[in-house]
N, C-alpha and C positions, 0 to 999 in steps of 0.2 A: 072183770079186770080189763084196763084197756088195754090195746096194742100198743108199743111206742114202736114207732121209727126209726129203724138206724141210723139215718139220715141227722136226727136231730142232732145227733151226738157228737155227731161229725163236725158241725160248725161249730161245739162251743164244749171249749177248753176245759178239763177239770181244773175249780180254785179251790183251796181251803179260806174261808173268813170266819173270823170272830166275830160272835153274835151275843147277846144279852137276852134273857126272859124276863118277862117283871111278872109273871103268874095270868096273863091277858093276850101278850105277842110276843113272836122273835125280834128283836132288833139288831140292825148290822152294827157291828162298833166302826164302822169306818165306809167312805160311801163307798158304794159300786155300783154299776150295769148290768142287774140281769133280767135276759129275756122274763116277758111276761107268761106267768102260769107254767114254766120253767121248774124241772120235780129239782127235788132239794133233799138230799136227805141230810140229817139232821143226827149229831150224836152228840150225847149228856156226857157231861165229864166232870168230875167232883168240884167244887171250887178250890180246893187244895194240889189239885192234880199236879201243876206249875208248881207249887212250893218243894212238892215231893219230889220234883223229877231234877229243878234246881238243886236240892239238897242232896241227891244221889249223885250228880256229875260233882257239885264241890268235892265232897267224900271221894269220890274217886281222880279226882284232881289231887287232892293232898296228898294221897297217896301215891299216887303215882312221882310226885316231885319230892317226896321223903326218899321214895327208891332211889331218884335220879341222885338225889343229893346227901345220900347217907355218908356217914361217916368212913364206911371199905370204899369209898369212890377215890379213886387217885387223884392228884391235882392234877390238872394240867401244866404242864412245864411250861418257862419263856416261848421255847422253842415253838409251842405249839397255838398258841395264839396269836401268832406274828407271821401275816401271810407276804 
């Protein structure tokens, strides 16, 4: 195992980028800069991952505005909308 450097870490920023595999290489979806020979780690995520996690905040979103907006909510009066 080699040694790394504290040092290296130091100049260079943690990013997250989105990358593509075709079953051969990584490829970046979008360009960037980084140092050469530069460690990377790398983490697999289902391609449904994004659909899932979209359709967990909507459901939680409806819900949450069915609360706001149920039927025991009071209106708001004149009064109260008129600063």
């Amino acid at each position: 195992m080699t040694a790394i450097k504290h040092t290296e870490f130091e100049s260079m920023p943690a990013r997250r980028l989105r990358a593509s595999f075709d079953a051969a290489t990584i490829q970046l979806d979008e360009p960037n800069q980084l140092p050469r020979n530069a460690q990377r780690p790398v983490t697999v995520l289902p391609s449904s991952w994004l659909a899932v996690e979209r359709a967990e905040w909507a459901a939680l979103s409806a819900k949450e505005l069915a609360q706001a907006y149920d039927d025991h909510e009071p209106d708001d009066s004149e009064a109260d909308t008129q600063s």
